[in-house]
C-alpha positions as CSV (number, residue, x, y, z in Angstrom):
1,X,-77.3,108.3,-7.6
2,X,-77.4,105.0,-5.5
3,X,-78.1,106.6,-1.8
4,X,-76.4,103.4,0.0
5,X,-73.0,104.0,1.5
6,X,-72.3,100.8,-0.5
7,X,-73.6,98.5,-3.5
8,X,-72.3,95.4,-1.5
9,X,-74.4,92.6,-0.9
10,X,-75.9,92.6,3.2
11,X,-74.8,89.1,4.0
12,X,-75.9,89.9,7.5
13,X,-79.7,90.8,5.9
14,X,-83.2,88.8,6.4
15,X,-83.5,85.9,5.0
16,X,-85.6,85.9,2.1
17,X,-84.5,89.6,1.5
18,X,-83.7,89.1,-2.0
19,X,-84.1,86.3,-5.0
20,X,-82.4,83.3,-5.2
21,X,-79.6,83.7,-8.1
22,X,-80.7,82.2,-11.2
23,X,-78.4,79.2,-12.1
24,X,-76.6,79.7,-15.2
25,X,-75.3,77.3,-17.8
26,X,-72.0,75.9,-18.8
27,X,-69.8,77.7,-21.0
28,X,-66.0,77.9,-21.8
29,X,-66.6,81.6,-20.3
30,X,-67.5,80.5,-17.0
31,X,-65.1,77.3,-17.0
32,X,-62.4,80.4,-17.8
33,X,-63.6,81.8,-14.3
34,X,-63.7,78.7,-12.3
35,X,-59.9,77.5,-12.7
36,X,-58.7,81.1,-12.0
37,X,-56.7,81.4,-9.0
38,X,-58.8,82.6,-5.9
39,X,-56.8,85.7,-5.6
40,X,-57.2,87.6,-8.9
41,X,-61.1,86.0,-9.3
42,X,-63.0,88.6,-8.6
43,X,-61.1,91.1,-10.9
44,X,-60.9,88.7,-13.4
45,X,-65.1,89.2,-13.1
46,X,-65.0,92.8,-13.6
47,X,-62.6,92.5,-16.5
48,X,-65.4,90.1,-18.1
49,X,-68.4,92.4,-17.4
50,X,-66.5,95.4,-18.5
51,X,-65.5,93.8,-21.4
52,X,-69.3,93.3,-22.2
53,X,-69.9,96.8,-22.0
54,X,-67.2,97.8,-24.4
55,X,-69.3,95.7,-26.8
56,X,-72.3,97.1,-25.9
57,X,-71.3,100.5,-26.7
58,X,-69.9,99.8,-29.8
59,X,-72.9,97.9,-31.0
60,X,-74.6,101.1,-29.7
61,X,-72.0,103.7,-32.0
62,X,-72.9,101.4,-35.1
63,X,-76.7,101.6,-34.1
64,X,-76.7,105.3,-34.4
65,X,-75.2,105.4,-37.5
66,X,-77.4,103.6,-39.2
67,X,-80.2,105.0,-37.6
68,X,-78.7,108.6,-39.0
69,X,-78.6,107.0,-42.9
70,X,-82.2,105.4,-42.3
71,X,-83.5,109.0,-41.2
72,X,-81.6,110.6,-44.5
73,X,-82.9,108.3,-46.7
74,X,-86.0,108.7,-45.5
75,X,-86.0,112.6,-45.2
76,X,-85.3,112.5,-48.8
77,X,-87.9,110.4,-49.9
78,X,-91.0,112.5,-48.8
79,X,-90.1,115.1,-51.5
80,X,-90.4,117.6,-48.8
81,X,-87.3,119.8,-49.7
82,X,-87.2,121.0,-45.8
83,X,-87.5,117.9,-44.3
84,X,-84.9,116.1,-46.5
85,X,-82.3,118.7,-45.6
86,X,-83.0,119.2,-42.2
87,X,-82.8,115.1,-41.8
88,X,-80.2,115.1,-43.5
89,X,-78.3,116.8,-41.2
90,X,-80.0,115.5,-38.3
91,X,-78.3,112.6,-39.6
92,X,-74.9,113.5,-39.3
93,X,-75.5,115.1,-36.0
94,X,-76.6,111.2,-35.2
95,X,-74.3,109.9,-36.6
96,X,-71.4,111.8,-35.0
97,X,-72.7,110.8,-31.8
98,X,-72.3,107.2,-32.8
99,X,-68.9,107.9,-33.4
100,X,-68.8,109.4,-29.7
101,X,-70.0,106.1,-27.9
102,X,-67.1,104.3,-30.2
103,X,-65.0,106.3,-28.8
104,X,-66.1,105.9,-25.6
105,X,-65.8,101.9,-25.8
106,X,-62.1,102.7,-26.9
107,X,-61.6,104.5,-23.6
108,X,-63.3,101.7,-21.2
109,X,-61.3,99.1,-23.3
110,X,-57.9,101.2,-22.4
111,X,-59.0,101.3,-18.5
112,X,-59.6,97.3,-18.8
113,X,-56.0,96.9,-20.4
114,X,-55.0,98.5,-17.0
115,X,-56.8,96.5,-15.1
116,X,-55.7,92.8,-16.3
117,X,-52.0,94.1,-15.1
118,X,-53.3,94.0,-11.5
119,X,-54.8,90.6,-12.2
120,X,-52.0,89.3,-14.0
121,X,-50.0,90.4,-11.2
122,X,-52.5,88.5,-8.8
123,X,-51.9,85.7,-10.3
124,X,-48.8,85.6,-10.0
125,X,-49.0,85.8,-6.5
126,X,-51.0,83.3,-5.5
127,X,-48.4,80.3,-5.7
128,X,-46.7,82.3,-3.0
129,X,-49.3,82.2,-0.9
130,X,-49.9,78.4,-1.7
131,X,-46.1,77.8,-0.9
132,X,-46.0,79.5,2.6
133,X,-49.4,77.7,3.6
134,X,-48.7,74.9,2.3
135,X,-45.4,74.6,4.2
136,X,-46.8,75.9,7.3
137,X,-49.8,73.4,7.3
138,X,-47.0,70.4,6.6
139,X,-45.1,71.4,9.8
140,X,-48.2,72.0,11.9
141,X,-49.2,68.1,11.1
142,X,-45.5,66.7,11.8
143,X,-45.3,68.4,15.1
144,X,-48.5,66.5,15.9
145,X,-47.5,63.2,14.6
146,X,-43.7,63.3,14.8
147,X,-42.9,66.0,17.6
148,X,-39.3,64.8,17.6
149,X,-38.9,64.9,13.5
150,X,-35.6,66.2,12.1
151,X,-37.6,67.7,9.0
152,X,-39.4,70.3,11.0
153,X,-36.2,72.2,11.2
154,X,-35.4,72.2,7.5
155,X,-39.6,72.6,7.0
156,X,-38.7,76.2,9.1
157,X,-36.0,76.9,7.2
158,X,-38.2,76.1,4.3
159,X,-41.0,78.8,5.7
160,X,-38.3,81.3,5.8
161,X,-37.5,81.7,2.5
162,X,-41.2,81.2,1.3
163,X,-42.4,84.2,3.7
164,X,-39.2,86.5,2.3
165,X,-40.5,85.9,-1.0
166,X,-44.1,86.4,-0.1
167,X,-43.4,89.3,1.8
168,X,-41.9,90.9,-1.8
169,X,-44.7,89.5,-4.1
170,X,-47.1,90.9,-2.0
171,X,-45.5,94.5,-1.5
172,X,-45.4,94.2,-5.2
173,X,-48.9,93.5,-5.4
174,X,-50.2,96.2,-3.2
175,X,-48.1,99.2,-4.9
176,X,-49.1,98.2,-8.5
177,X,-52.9,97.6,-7.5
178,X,-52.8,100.9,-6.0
179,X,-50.8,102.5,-8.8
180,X,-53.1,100.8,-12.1
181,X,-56.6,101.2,-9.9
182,X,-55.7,105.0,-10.5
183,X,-55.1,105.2,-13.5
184,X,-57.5,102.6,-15.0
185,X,-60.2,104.2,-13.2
186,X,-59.0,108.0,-14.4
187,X,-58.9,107.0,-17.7
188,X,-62.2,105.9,-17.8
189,X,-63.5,108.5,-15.8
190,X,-61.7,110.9,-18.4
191,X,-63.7,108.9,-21.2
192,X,-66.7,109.6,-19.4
193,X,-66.1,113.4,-19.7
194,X,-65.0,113.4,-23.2
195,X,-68.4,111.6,-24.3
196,X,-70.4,113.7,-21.7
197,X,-69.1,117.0,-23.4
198,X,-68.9,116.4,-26.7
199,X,-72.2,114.9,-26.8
200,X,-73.6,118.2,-24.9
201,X,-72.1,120.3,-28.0
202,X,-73.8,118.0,-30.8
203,X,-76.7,117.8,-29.3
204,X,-77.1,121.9,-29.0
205,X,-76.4,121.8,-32.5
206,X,-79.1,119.3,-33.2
207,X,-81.8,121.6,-31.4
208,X,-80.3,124.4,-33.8
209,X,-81.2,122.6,-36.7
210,X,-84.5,122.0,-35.9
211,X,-85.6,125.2,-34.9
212,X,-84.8,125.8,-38.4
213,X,-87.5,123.5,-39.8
214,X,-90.8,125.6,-39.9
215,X,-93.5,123.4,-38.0
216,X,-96.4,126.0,-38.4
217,X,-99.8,124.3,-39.8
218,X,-101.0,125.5,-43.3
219,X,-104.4,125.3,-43.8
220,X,-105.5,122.9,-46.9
221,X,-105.0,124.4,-50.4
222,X,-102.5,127.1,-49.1
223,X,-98.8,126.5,-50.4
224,X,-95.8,126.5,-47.9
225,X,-93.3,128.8,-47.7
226,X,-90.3,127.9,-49.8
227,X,-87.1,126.6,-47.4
228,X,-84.7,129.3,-47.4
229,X,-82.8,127.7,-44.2
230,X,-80.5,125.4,-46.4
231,X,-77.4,128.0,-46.3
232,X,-77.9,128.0,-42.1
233,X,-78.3,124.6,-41.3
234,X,-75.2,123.7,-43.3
235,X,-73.3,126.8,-40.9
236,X,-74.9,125.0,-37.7
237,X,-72.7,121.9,-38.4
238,X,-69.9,124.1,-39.4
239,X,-70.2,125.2,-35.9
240,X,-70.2,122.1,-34.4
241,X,-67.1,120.9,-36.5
242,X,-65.6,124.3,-35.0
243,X,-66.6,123.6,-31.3
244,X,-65.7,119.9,-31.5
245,X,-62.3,120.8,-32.8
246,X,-61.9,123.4,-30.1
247,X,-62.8,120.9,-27.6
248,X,-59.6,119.0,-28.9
249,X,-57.3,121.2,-29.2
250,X,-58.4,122.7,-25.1
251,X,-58.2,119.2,-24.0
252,X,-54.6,118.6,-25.8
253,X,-53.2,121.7,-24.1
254,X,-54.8,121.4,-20.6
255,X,-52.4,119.1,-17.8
256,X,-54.5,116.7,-17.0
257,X,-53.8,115.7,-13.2
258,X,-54.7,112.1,-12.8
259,X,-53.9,112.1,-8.7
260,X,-57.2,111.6,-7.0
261,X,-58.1,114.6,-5.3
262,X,-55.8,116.7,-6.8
263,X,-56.0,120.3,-8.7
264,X,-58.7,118.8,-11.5
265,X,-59.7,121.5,-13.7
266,X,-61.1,119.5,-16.7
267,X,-64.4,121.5,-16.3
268,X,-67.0,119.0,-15.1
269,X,-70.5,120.0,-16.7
270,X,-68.0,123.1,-19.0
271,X,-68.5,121.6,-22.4
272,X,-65.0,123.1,-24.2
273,X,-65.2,124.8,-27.1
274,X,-65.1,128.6,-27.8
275,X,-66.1,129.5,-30.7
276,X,-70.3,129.8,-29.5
277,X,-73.6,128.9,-31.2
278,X,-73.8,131.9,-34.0
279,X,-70.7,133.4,-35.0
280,X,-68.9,133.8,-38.1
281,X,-67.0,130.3,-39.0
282,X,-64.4,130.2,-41.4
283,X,-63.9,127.2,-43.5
284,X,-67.0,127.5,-45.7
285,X,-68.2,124.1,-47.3
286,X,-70.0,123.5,-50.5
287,X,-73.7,124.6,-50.2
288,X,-77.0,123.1,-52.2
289,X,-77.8,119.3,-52.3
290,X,-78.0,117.0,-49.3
291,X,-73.6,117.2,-48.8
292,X,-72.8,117.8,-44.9
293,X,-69.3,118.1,-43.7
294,X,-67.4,115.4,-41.8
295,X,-67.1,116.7,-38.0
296,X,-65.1,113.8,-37.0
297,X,-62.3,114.5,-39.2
298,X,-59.1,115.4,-40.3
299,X,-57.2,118.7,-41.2
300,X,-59.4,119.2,-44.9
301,X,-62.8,119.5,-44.8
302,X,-64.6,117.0,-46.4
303,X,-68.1,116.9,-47.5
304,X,-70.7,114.0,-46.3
305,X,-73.9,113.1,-46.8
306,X,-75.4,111.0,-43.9
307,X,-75.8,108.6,-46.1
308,X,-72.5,107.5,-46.0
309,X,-71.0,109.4,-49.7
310,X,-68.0,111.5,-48.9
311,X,-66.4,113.8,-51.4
312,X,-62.9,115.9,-51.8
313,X,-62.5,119.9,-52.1
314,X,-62.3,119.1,-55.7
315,X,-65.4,116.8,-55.3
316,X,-64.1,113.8,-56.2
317,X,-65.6,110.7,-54.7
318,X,-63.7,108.9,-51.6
319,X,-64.1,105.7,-49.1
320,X,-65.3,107.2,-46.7
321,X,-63.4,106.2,-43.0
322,X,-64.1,106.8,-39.6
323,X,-61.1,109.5,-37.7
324,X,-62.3,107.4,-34.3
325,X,-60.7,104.0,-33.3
326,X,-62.5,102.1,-31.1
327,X,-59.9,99.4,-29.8
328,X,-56.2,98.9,-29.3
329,X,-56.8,95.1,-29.1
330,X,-57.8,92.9,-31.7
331,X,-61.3,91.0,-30.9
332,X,-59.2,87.5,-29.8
333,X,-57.2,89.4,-27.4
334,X,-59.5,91.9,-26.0
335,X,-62.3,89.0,-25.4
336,X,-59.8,86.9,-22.8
């Protein structure tokens, strides 16, 4: 954690405390920035930078996943029956937690929705402010020249009406930046749990599935023992389809309170799910070959292979698609 009561800049600081900025180039981006109004600027900034970290996770999700088919494709190339299985599922462990940062990108990109109604709100605001200064600067300058003008009075009357509707836009302003700064930042903040717990579960799993892999050294000439582990590995990621599940269905029925400061008992640190590390699952999946079940999915359980082949109960071969989206917005309306 940052120790500073604050992460803004010291303005009031040494000189020569920091690095010059580097300059950067012209874009349509940064032209974008430039002719937003002053007021809704800065949030108009975060939006931008938040919106490159929903891509970055996403790029991240997809990353994993094919880093989970590379390691079962290569687990089943060394014509070591223990280490193809066990990397096998290692894979879909992987590649389940891909699925978790996608998820996670979805959740940032919901709490940036929020966030462009307080800008957009902003904006709309500023040719209030314009109009009230604007008028007041205009009667400051004819009491100077023409002390004895007739417009002054109706330039008054004029500032009236432009502060009555300032005063509104700007109560306006203040109760829906309070109001979405909640819940853009809850929702994220909610994300944040959701990715920390689930990936907590999978990666328990993981660590279950390689104590399974016997690591002892043979000495040359002696034979290995055959892998008998094939029948538990495939009931680890039974129970971490089981445990993500139960994660789901504890968050659905808990009352999330999204005040700040209020009765939160989403279990910081408490990964749902309470079905444990060895019990009895039901639900039993096809055993033998290099088939793993789907843990992201829907009410049947499918069988996958991490490298990307899914199959029906009655085994026949389907596209295989991910439960997880990772946007509301399409890519032109989400990069703006």
């Amino acid at each position: 954690m940052n120790r500073s009561l604050s992460i803004r800049s010291n303005k009031g600081g040494a000189a020569g405390s920091s690095a010059p900025p580097r300059k950067k180039g012209f874009s349509f981006a940064s032209l974008r920035g430039s002719i937003q109004p002053e007021l809704s600027r800065r949030l108009y900034q975060v939006i931008k930078s938040t919106n490159n970290l929903v891509s970055a996770h996403e790029t991240a999700g997809r990353e994993r996943e094919t880093i989970a088919k590379q390691l079962s494709e290569w687990g089943e190339q060394t014509g070591d029956e223990a280490v193809s299985d066990i990397s096998d599922k290692v894979g879909v462990v992987l590649s389940e937690l891909g699925a978790q940062e996608e998820a996670y990108a979805h959740g940032l990109d919901e709490a940036r929705g929020v966030l462009k109604t307080i800008r957009n709100t902003e904006k709309s605001v500023q040719p209030s402010r314009d109009a009230k200064s604007k008028i007041a600067d205009e009667i400051q300058k004819l009491k100077l020249k023409e002390p004895q003008s007739t417009r002054i009075v109706i330039l008054e009357q004029e500032l009236v009406r432009a502060e009555a509707e300032n005063l509104v836009a700007e109560a306006q302003l203040t109760n829906i930046t309070r109001s979405k700064l909640k819940i853009a930042y809850d929702a994220e903040f909610a994300a944040v749990i959701e990715r920390a717990e689930k990936q907590i579960i999978l990666a328990k799993h993981g660590r279950r599935l390689l104590d399974l892999l016997d690591d002892s050294p043979v000495t040359p000439g002696d034979a290995r023992r055959p892998y008998e582990n094939g029948p538990a590995a495939r009931q680890v990621l039974n129970d971490a389809e089981d445990d993500l599940k139960a994660w789901e269905k504890n968050a659905s029925a808990e009352d999330y309170d999204s005040a700040v400061g209020g009765d939160d008992d989403r279990g910081v640190g408490n990964a749902p799910g309470g079905s444990g590390m060895g019990g009895e699952m039901g639900g039993k999946g096809r055993t033998g070959g290099s088939e793993t079940p789907v843990m992201t999915g829907a009410s049947g359980v499918h069988c996958l292979s991490a490298d990307g082949g899914e199959h029906g109960p009655a085994g026949a071969d389907v596209p295989y698609a991910s439960h997880t989206p990772t946007s509301t917005y399409d890519d032109s309306e989400r990069r703006t």
